[in-house]
MARMAR-774792 format. One record per atom (N, C-alpha, C): residue in three letters; y, x, z. Coordinates in pm, whole numbers, plus 50000, padded with zeros to 5 digits. Layout:
ALAYXZ...
***
This chain:
UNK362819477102178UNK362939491602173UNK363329496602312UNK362809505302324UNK362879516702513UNK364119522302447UNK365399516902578UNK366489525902575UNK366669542502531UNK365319549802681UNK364649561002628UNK363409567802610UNK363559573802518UNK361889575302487UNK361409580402622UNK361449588402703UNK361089590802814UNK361739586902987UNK361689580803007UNK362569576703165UNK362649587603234UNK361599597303279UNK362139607903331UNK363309617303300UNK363809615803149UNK364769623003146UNK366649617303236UNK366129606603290UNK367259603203351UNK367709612603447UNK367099619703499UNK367679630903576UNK368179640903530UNK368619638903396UNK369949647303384UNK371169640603413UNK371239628003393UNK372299619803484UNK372599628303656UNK371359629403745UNK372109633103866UNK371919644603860UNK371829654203756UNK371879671303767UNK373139672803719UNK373529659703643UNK375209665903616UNK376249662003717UNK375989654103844UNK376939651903938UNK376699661904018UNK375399664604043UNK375389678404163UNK375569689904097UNK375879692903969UNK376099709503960UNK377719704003969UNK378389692303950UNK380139692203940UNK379929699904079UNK379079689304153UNK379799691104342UNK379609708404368UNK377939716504310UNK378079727504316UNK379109734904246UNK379659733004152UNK380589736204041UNK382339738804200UNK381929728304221UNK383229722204306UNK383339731304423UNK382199735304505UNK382099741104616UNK382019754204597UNK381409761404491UNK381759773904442UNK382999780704412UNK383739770304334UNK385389772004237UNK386179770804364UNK385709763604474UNK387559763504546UNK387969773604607UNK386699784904684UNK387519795704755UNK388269801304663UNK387849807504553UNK388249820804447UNK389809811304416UNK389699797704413UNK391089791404355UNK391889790904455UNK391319793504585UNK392489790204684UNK392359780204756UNK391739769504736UNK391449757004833UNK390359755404953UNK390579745304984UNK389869746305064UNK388139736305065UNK387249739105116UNK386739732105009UNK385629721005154UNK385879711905077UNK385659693805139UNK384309691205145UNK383779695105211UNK382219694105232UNK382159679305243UNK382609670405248UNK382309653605217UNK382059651305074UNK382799656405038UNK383199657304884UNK382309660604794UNK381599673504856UNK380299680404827UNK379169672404816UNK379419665204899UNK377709658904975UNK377919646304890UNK379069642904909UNK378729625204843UNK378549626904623UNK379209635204587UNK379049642604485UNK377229646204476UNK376539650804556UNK375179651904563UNK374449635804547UNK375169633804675UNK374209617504659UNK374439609804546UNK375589613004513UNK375729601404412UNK374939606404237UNK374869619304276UNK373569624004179UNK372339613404189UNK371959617404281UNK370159609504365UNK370529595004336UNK371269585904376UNK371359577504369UNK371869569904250UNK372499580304167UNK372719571904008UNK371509574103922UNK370269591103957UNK369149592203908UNK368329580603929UNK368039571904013UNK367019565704076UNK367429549404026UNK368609546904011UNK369429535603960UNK368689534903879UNK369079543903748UNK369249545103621UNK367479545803563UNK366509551503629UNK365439555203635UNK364809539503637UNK365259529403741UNK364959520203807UNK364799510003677UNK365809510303621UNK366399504203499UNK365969504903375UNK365539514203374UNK364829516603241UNK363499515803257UNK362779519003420UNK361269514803417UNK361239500903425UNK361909495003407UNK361979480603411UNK362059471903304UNK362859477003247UNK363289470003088UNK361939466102983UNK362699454402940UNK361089450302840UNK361059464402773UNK360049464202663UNK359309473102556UNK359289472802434UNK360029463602400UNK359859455902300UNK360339459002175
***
């Protein structure tokens, strides 16, 4: 059995790390902070890069 019926839907995996980081970079002025553009970015990548993992993984897996 396919983990998921479709593999492309793995990119909701990295749409939910990059809206945190957008989530993150939006929320800190109005809260007062200051806001960590590293923080931002690696929060992005680690979107792309858990999409493509995860994507990787499942186009891979038997069918069975």
């Amino acid at each position: 059995m396919h983990p998921m019926k479709h593999p492309r839907n793995v990119a909701i995996l990295g749409i939910g790390f990059v809206s945190i980081g957008v989530l993150y970079a939006l929320g800190a002025v109005p809260l007062g902070y200051d806001i960590e553009w590293a923080g931002v970015t690696m929060l992005g990548a680690l979107g792309v890069a858990i999409s493509i993992m995860a994507y990787v993984l499942i186009a891979g897996s038997s069918r069975d």
